[in-house]
Steps between C-alpha positions, in 0.01 A plus 500: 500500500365791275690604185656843519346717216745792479596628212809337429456138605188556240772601233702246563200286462398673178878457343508170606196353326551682218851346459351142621256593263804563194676199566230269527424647123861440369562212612196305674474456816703700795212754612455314904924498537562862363186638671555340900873579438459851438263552716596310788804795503201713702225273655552180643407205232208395657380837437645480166306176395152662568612797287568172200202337543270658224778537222644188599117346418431677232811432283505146622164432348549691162804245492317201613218625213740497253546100538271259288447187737402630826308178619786287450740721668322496805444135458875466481647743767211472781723326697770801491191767519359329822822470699585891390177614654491282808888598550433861423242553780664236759831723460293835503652622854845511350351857288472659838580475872747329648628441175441857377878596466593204325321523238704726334830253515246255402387731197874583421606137472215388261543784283896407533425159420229583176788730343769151521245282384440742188832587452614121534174389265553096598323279258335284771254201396227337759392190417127390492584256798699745676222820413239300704672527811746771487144746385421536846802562616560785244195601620533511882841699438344747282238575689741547858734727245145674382399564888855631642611651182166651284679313201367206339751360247742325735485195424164468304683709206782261472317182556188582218822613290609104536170324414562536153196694336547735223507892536156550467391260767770590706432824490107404572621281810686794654213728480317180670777464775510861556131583489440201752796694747336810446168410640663304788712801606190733484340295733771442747573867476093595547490279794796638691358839406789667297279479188166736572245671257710814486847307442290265249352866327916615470597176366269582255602763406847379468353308193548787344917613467531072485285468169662840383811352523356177369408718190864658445675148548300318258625828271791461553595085504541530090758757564740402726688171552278290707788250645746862557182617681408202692890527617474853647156403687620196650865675604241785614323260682784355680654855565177586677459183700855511646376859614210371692662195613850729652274810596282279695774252679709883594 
């Protein structure tokens, strides 16, 4: 299933990692849900996801670089990380296929359902007792939502978001999570043969609008209202997945 490289599904592509790029600066995190949204409005999201891998990795590891306790991270959430790759790859055919067309519904609901839970912000608490076995749960869902969908924060976002940790290890276990999903999806993607050398070469070069955009959100977080922000992107974000989810159920 090549990747059409006219012009403008490439500047759609170009638009949409730069603005990925910008809100991912403001406010965070956001870059895989803008960036599969926008584009999946003209390629499939398998397609899509193969376009994500590099700045998806890239960004992922300058955030999980950022943390200061990397060892005991992993040591903590290897139970999560090892049922998010195992379910990634086991749930691989839902990117293409049979299952082709419904990826996009599937796309449209997890971006639907990222935009409540941000809008809704829940204060949810996991217990030490309960993280034990409810990790690999978290895990196995994220990585089925990572394989049909190309985004990994439903429901690894939610469920690091409960364990408690402070922002900066929080924001070090995220770049963990979402490296680990990364690497899982390029692999399921490589094997089914959507991701190639050449697709891997314009993924690449995607890096570029993403950290450009990086670069003019991190500008411009001191000047704007981050919760008014965060408000717009997640009603944005729900806009857009009730676009995918209709368009594709017409």
């Amino acid at each position: 299933m090549p990747i059409a490289l006219e012009p403008f599904p490439l500047a759609v592509a170009g638009f949409a990692f730069f603005l990925a790029g910008f809100v991912k600066g403001v406010v965070g995190l956001g870059l895989p849900p803008v960036a599969m949204g926008l584009l999946s409005l003209v390629m499939m999201p398998a397609q899509a996801a193969a376009l994500l891998v590099v700045p998806a990795f890239v960004t992922n590891v300058w955030q999980l670089a950022a943390g200061p306790r990397f060892a005991a991270m992993v040591r903590r959430l290897w139970p999560m990380l090892a049922a998010s790759t195992v379910g990634t790859l086991a749930a691989a055919a839902l990117l293409h296929g049979a299952f082709g067309g419904g990826a996009i519904v599937a796309l449209g609901f997890a971006l639907i359902a990222s935009a409540i839970l941000g809008l809704a912000a829940p204060r949810l608490r996991v217990s030490p007792g309960t993280e034990r076995w409810l990790a690999p749960l978290a895990g196995a869902a994220t990585g089925l939502v990572t394989a049909a969908t190309g985004v990994s924060s439903i429901p690894a976002a939610p469920f690091l978001g409960a364990l408690g940790f402070n922002r900066e290890d929080l924001i070090q276990a995220l770049g963990l999570s979402f490296t680990v999903s990364t690497v899982a999806l390029a692999l399921a993607l490589a094997g089914s043969g959507i991701l190639s050398v050449g697709i891997a070469g314009v993924s690449a070069l995607a890096l570029v609008p993403a950290l450009l955009g990086m670069r003019l959100g991190g500008w411009m977080r001191g000047r704007v209202s981050e919760p008014v922000f965060r408000r717009f992107f997640y009603f944005g974000l729900l806009g857009l997945g009730l676009h995918l989810a209709a368009r594709a159920l017409v």
